[in-house]
C-alpha positions as CSV (number, residue, x, y, z in Angstrom):
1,X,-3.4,18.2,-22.4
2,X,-1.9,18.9,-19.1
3,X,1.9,18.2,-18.4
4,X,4.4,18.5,-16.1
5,X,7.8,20.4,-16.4
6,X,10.2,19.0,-13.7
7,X,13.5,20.5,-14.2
8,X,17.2,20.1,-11.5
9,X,19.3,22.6,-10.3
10,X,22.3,20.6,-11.0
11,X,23.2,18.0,-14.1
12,X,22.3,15.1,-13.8
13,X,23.2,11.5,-15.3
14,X,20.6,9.7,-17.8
15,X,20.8,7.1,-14.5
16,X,20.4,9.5,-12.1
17,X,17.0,11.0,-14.1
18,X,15.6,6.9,-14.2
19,X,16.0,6.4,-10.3
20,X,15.1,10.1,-9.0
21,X,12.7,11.1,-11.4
22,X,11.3,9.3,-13.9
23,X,10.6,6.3,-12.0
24,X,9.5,7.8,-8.9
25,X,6.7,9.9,-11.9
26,X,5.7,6.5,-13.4
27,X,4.9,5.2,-10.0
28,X,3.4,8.3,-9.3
29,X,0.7,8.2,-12.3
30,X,-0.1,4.4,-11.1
31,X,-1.0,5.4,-7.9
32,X,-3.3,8.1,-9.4
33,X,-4.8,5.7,-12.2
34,X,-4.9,2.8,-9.8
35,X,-3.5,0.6,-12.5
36,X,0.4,-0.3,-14.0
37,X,1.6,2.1,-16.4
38,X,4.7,2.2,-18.3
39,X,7.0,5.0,-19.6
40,X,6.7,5.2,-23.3
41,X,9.6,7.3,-24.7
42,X,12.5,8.3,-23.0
43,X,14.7,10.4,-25.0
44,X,17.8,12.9,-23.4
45,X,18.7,15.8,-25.5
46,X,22.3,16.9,-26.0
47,X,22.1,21.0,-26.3
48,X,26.3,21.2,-26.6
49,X,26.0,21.2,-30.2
50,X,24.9,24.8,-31.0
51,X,23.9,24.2,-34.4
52,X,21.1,21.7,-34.0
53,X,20.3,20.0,-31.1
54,X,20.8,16.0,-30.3
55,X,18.0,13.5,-29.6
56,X,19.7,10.1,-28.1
57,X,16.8,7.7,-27.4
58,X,17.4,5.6,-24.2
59,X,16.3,2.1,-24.6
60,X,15.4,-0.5,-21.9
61,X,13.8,-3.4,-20.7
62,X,10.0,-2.2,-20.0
63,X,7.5,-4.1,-17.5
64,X,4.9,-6.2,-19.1
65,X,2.0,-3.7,-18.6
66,X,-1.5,-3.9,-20.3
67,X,-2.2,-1.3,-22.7
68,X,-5.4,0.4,-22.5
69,X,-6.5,2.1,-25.5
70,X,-9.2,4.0,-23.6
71,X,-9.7,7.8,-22.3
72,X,-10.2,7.2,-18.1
73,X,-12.9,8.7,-16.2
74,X,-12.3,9.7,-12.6
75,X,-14.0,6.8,-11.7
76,X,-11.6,4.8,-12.7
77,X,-8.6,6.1,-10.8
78,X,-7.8,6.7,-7.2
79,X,-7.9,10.9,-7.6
80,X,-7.3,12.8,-10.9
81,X,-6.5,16.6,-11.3
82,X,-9.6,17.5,-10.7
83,X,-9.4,16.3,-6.8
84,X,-6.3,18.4,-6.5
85,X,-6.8,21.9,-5.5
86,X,-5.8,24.4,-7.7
87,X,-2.1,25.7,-8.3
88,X,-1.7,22.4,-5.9
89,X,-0.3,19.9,-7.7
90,X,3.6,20.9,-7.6
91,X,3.0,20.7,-3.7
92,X,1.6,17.1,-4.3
93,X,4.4,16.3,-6.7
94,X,7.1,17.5,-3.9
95,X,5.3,15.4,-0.9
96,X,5.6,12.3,-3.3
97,X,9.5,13.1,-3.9
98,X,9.6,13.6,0.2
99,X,7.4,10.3,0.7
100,X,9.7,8.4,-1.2
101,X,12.9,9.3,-0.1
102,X,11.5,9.3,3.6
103,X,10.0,5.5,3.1
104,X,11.6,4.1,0.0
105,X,10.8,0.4,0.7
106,X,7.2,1.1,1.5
107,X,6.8,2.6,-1.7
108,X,8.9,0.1,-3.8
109,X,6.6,-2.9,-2.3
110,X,3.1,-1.0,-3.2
111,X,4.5,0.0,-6.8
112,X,5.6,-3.6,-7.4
113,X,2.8,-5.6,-6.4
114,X,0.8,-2.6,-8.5
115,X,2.8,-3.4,-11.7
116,X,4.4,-6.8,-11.7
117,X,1.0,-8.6,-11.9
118,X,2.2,-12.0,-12.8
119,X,3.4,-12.6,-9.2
120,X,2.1,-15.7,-7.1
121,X,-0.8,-14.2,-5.0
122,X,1.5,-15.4,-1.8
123,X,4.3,-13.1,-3.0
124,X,2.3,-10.4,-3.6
125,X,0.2,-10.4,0.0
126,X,3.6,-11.2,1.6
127,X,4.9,-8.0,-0.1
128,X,1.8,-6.1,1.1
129,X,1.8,-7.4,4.4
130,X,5.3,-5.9,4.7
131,X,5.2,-2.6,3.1
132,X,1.9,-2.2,6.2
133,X,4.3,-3.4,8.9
134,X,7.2,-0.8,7.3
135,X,4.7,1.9,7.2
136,X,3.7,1.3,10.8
137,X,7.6,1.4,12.3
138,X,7.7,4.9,9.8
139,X,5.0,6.3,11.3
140,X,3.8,5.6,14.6
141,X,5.4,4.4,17.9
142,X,7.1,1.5,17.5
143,X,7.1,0.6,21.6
144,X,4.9,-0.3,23.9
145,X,6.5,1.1,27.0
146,X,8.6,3.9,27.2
147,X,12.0,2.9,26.8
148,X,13.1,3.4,30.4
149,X,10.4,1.5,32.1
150,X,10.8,-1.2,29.9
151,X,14.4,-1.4,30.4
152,X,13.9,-1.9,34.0
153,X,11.1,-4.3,33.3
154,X,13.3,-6.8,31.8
155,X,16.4,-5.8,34.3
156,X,14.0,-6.9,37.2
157,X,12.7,-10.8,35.2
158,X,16.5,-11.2,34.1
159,X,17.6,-10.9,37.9
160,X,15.1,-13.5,38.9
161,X,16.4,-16.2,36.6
162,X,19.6,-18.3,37.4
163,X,22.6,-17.1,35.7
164,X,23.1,-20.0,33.5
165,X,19.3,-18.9,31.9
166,X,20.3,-15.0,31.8
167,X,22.1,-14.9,28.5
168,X,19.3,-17.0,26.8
169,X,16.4,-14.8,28.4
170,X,18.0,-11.7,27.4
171,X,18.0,-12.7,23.3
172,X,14.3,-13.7,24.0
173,X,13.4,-10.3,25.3
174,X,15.7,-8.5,23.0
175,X,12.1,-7.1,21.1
176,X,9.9,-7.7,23.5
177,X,9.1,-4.3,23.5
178,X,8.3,-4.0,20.0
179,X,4.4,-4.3,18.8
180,X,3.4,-7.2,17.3
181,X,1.9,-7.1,13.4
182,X,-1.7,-7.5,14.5
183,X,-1.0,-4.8,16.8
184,X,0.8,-2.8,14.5
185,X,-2.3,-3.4,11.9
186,X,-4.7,-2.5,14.5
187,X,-3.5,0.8,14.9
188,X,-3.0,1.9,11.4
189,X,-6.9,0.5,10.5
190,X,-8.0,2.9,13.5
191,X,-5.6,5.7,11.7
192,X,-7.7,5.3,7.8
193,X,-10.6,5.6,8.7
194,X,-13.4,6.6,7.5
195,X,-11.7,4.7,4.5
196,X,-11.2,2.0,6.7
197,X,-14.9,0.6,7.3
198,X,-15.2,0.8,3.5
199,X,-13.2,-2.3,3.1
200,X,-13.2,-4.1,6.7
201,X,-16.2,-5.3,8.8
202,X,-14.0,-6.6,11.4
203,X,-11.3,-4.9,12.0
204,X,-9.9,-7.3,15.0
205,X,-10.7,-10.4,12.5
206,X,-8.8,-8.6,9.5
207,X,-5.7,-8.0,11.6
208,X,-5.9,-11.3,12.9
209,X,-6.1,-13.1,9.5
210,X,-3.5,-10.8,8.0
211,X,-0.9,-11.8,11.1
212,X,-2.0,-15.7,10.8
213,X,-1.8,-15.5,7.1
214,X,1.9,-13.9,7.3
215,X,3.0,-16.0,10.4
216,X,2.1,-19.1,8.0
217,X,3.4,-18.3,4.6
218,X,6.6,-17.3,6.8
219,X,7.7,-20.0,8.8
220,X,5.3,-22.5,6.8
221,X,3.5,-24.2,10.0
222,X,0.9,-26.3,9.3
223,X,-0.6,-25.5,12.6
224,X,-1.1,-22.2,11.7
225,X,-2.6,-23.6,8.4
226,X,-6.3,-23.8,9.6
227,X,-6.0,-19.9,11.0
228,X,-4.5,-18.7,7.8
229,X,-6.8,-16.9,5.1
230,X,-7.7,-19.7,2.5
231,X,-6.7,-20.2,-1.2
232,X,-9.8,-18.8,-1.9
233,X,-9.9,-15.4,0.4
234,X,-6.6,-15.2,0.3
235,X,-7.2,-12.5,-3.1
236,X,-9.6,-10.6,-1.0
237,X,-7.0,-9.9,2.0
238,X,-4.4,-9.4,-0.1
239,X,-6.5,-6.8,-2.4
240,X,-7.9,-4.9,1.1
241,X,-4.5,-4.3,2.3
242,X,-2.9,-3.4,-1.4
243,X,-6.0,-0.5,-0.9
244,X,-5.2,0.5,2.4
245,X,-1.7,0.9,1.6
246,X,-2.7,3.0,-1.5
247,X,-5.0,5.1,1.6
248,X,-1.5,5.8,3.5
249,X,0.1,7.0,0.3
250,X,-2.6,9.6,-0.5
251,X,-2.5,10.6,3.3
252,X,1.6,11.2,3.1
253,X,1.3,13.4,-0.4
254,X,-2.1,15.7,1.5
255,X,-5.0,14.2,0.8
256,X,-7.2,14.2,4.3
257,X,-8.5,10.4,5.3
258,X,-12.0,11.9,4.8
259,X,-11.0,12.8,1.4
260,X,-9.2,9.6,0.8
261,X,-12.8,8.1,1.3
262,X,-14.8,10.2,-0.7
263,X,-12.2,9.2,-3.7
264,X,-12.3,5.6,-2.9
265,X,-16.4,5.3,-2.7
266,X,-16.4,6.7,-6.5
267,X,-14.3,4.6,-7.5
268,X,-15.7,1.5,-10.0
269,X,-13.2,-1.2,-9.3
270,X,-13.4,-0.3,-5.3
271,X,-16.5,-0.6,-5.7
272,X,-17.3,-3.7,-7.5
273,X,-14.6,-5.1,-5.0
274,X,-16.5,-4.4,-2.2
275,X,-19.5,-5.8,-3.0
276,X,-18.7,-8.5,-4.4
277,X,-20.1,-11.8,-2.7
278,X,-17.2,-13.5,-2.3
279,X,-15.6,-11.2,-0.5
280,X,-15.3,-12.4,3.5
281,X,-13.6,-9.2,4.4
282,X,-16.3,-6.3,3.8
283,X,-19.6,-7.7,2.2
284,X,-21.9,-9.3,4.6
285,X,-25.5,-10.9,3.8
286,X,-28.2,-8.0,3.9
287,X,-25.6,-5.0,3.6
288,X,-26.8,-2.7,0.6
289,X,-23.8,-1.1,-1.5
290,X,-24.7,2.5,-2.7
291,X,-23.1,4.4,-6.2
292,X,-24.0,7.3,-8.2
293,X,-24.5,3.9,-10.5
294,X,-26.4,1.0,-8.9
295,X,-26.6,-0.4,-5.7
296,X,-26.2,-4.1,-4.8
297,X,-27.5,-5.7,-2.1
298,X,-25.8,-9.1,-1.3
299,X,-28.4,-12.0,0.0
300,X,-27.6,-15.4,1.0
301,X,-28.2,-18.7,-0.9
302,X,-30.7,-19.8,1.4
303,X,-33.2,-16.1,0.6
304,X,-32.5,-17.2,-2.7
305,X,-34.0,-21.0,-2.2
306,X,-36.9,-19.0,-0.5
């Protein structure tokens, strides 16, 4: 059995050990497993008695997770220790420490929507949809003109307008400069892949509906209703970002996005995701799905009439 020994170079509180440590391990694991998991003992030991040392168990309200009275396969999770290169995992362990002290909220909306899975599937693809618009700001340019140029850009259209309109103008240009979530979306798809034509057909359409969808549930328009996803994609959107998410993550702790890809094609629930015929995001009619297991290829009803 393999294990982990994490130790600090100063004490630390039994509240301090939750938030810095323990918590950011548990959402470590469910990344790896690509499922909830909970913590299942937490005891602190007090070593000032020198005669026999103190167990104190720590109680506290646990997450309604599923347990799962099976031994995994890799197949089943998003990269086990076999994927990591010898000697390599205290490296991966440190870049996930870094990761989420770098982009905390990122990794607090993935590991939520991962474990709380009674949510409304609004509130979870609202959740996803921000944690991808957070990771973009993080880590790519978050302007489309240099800052200069656009400052004179907007200097030059405020001139033009009467002064009475100047004030006004200038709060509607305020983030003018900024990218836009499609764009924003566009980008990081171009960023995952190969990983990212696993999932997406269209990556234009995807960004589109992902923007539309978040526009809507937002500011509840009903004339952005009818460009939303429906009720019934709405899973499948939600479940393609929730993955792509889960590909940044594995880029920030050192896996390479060819890697990332490689992991995700063995992966069963990825898999059966992909192809399934529902889906509106990747399957299309005549595309065969391949697996060291079976392959699927996803017709129409109107072959199946013929």
């Amino acid at each position: 059995m393999a294990y982990l020994d994490i130790t600090s170079d100063a004490p630390k509180s039994v509240t301090e050990w939750w938030f810095e440590v323990i918590r950011p391990m548990r959402d470590f694991f469910s990344l790896a497993m690509d499922m909830p998991i909970d913590v299942s003992r937490f005891s602190v030991f007090d070593e000032r008695e020198t005669e026999k040392t103190k167990e104190c168990k720590v109680h506290f309200k646990k997450r309604k997770t599923k347990k799962i009275n099976k031994e995994l396969m890799v197949e089943d999770m998003l990269f086990a220790k076999t994927d990591i290169e010898q000697g390599n995992i205290g490296s991966l362990v440190d870049k996930w420490f870094h990761t989420i002290n770098d982009i905390p909220m990122v990794c607090s909306l993935y590991s939520s929507v991962k474990s709380i899975r009674e949510q409304y599937l609004e509130e979870e693809f609202l959740s996803v949809a921000q944690a991808a618009e957070l990771y973009h700001r993080s880590r790519f340019n978050s302007v489309i003109l240099p800052r200069e140029e656009w400052r004179e850009k907007t200097r030059l259209i405020i001139d033009a307008v009467p002064a009475s309109e100047k004030e006004w103008l200038r709060a509607k240009l305020e983030w003018s400069n900024s990218p836009t979530l499609q764009n924003r979306l566009e980008e990081l798809l171009d960023a995952l892949e190969p990983t990212t034509s696993l999932f997406v057909a269209d990556k234009l359409e995807f960004a589109r509906t992902v923007k539309n969808t978040r526009n809507y549930f937002t500011h509840w328009d009903s004339r952005n209703k009818k460009k939303a996803a429906s009720r019934a994609n709405l899973y499948f959107v939600s479940e393609t970002l929730m993955y792509l998410l889960a590909a940044c993550l594995l880029v920030e702790i050192g896996f390479t996005s060819q890697k990332v890809a490689e992991l995700f094609s063995r992966n069963h629930r990825i898999h059966n995701f992909r192809w399934n015929s529902d889906n509106p995001v990747s399957s299309k009619p005549g595309q065969v799905g391949e697996s060291s297991y079976f392959s699927i290829r996803v017709g129409t009803d109107a072959e199946q009439k013929e």
